[in-house]
C-alpha positions in Angstrom: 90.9 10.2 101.2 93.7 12.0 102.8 95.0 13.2 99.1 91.7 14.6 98.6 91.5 16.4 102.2 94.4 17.1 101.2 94.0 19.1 97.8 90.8 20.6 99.6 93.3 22.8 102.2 95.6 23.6 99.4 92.5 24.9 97.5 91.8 27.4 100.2 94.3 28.8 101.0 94.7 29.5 98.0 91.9 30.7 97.7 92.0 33.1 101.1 95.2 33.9 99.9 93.5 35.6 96.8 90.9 37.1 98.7 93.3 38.9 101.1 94.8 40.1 98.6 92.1 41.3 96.2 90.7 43.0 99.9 94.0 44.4 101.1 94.2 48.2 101.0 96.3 51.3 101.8 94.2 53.4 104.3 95.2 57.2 105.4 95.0 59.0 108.4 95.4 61.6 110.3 95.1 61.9 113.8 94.7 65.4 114.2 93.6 67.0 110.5 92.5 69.9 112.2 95.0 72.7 113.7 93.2 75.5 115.8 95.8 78.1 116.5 93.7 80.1 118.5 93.6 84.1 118.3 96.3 85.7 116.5 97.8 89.3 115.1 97.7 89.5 111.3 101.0 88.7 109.6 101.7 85.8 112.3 103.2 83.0 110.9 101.5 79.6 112.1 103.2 76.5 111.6 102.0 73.0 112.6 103.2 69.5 111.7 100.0 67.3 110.6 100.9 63.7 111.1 100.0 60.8 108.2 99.1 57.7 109.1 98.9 53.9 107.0 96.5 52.2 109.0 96.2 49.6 105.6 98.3 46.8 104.6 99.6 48.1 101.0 101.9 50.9 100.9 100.5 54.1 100.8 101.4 56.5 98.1 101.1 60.4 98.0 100.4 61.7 94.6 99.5 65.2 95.3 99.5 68.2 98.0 97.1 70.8 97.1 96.9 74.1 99.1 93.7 76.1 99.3 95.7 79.6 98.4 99.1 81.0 98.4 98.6 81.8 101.8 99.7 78.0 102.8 102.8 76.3 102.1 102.6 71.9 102.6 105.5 69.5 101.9 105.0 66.0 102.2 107.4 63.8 104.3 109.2 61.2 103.8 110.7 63.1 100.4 109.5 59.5 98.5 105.9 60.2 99.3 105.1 56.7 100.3 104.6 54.9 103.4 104.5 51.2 104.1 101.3 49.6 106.2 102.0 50.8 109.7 103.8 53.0 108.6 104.2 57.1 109.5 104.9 60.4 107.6 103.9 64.1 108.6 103.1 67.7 106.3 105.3 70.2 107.4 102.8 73.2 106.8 103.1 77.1 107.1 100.5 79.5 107.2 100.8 83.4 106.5 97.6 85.5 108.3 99.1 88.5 106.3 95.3 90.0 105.0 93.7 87.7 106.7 90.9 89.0 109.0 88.6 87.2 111.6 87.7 83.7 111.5 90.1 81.6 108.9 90.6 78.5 107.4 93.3 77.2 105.0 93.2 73.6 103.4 95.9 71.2 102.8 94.5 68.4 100.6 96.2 65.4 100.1 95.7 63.1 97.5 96.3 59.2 98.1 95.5 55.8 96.8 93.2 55.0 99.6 90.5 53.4 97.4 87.9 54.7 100.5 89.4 58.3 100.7 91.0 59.7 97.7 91.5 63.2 99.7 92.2 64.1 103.0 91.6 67.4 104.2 94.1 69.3 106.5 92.9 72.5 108.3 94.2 75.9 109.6 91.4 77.5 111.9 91.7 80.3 113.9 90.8 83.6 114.4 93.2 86.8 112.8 93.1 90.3 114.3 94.2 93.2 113.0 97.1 94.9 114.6 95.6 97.6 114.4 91.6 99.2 113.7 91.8 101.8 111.7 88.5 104.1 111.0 87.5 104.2 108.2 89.1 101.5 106.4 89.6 104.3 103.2 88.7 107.7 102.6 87.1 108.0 99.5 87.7 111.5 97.6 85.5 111.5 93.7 84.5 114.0 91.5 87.6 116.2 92.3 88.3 118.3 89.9 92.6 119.0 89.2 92.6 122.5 91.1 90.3 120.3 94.5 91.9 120.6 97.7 89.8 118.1 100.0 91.3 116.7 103.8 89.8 113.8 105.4 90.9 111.8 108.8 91.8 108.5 109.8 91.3 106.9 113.4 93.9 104.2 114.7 93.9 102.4 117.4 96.0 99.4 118.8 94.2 96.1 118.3 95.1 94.7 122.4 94.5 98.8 123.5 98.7 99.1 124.0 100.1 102.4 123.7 101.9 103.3 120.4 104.1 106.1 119.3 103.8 107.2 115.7 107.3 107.7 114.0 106.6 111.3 112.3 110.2 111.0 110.5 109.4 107.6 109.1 106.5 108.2 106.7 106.0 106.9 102.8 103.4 109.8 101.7 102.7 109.5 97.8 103.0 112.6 95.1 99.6 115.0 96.2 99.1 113.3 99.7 100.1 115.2 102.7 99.7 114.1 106.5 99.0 117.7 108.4 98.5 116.1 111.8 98.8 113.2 114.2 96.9 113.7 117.4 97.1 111.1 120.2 94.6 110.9 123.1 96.0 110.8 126.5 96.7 107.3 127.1 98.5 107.1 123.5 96.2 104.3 122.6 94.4 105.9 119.6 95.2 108.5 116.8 93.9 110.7 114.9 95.7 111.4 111.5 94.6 114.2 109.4 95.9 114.1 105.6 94.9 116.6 102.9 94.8 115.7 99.4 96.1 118.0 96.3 94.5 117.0 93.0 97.0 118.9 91.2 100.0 116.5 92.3 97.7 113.4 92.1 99.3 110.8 89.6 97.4 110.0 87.2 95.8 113.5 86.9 92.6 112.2 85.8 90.5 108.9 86.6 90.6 106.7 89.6 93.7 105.9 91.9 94.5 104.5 95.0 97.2 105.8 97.9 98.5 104.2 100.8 100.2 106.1 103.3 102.8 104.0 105.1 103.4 105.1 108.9 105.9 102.9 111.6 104.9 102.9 114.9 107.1 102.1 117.9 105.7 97.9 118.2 108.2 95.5 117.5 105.6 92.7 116.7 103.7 95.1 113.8 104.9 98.4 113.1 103.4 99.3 110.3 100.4 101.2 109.7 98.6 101.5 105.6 96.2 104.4 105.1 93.9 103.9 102.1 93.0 107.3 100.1 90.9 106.7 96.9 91.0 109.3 94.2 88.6 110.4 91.4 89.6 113.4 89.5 87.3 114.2 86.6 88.6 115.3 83.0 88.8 118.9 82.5 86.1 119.5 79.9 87.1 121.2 76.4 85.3 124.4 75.8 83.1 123.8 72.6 84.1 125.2 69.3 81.4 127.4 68.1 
């Protein structure tokens, strides 16, 4: 009797013993997956440092850290990319704003062997200002022919309403672009910024092109100022031979 009650106990355990193991699991997590980083000036750099979790009891391994665009930058730590159950690791991620405007996300996915959750997703959220507004966003000059002179103007003003100063030494103004004025209001917090444009010095002298004028401003944090110019210039037509 006892040999059989006996044989019975050593049958389940062996038997809970296979079932623990045939149940046991890695499992990730993240405490916080989701970074708000508030309001910010575009070009900020946002770094966070998303921490992993094994809350399972089989090691953990990290295939694969995907990034949503080149924006984001995500390394996996430990440098092994495994951790044991209980055990902790973190991303180390960086996010560039630089062309990002308004609200904006970035994703970090990691991939795992969490038979539940193949993916996790990490998040950047926040909202991106420009530095500055400028009005309009482009000037658009088309059907120009190679002897047009046209002029257009360009409103700036500081995104947080600071006062600026425009560096009238420091400009980058392509072949056939000219800047003829800068005008500030009283309170140097806007600009007006006249440019002309000589189709005769445009490059290429026919078709469609696109300028930026570069300015520098007096702002430590973002001194720089693009202006878009778009360019058509039609062919010259060829008489006709009679």
């Amino acid at each position: 009797m006892k040999e059989t009650t006996m044989k019975y106990v050593i049958t389940m355990i062996v038997i809970l013993c296979v079932a623990v193991s045939l149940f046991a699991a890695p499992k990730i997590v993240a405490p916080k997956p989701v970074y708000d980083y508030g309001t910010v000036l575009e070009k900020t750099i946002i770094t966070n440092r998303f921490i992993i979790r094994n809350a399972g009891d089989e090691t953990l391994i990290i295939s694969k850290v995907r990034k949503s665009c080149g924006c984001t930058k995500a390394v996996f730590h430990p440098d092994n990319n495994q951790l044991p159950p209980g055990g902790q690791g973190y991303v180390e991620a960086i996010f560039n704003t630089r062309g990002k405007k308004n609200k904006s996300r970035s994703v970090i996915s990691i991939y795992a062997n969490d038979p539940n959750q193949e993916v996790l997703k990490l998040t950047f959220t926040g909202t991106v200002k420009p530095a500055y507004t400028i009005s309009p966003r482009h000037l658009s000059f088309i059907n120009l022919t190679p002897q047009s002179n046209v002029s257009g103007t360009f409103t700036v003003r500081c995104f947080d309403n600071d006062t600026f100063t425009i560096n009238k030494t420091n400009m980058i103004i392509p072949s056939g672009l000219s800047v003829t004025s800068i005008k500030p209001n009283k309170e140097k917090t806007e600009y007006v910024i006249s440019i002309a444009v000589d189709a005769s010095k445009i490059k290429p002298p026919t078709g469609s092109s696109h300028h930026t004028i570069q300015l520098r401003t007096d702002r430590q944090k973002e001194s720089r100022i693009d202006l878009s110019v778009y360019v058509v210039i039609q062919k010259k037509e060829e008489p006709k031979k009679k």
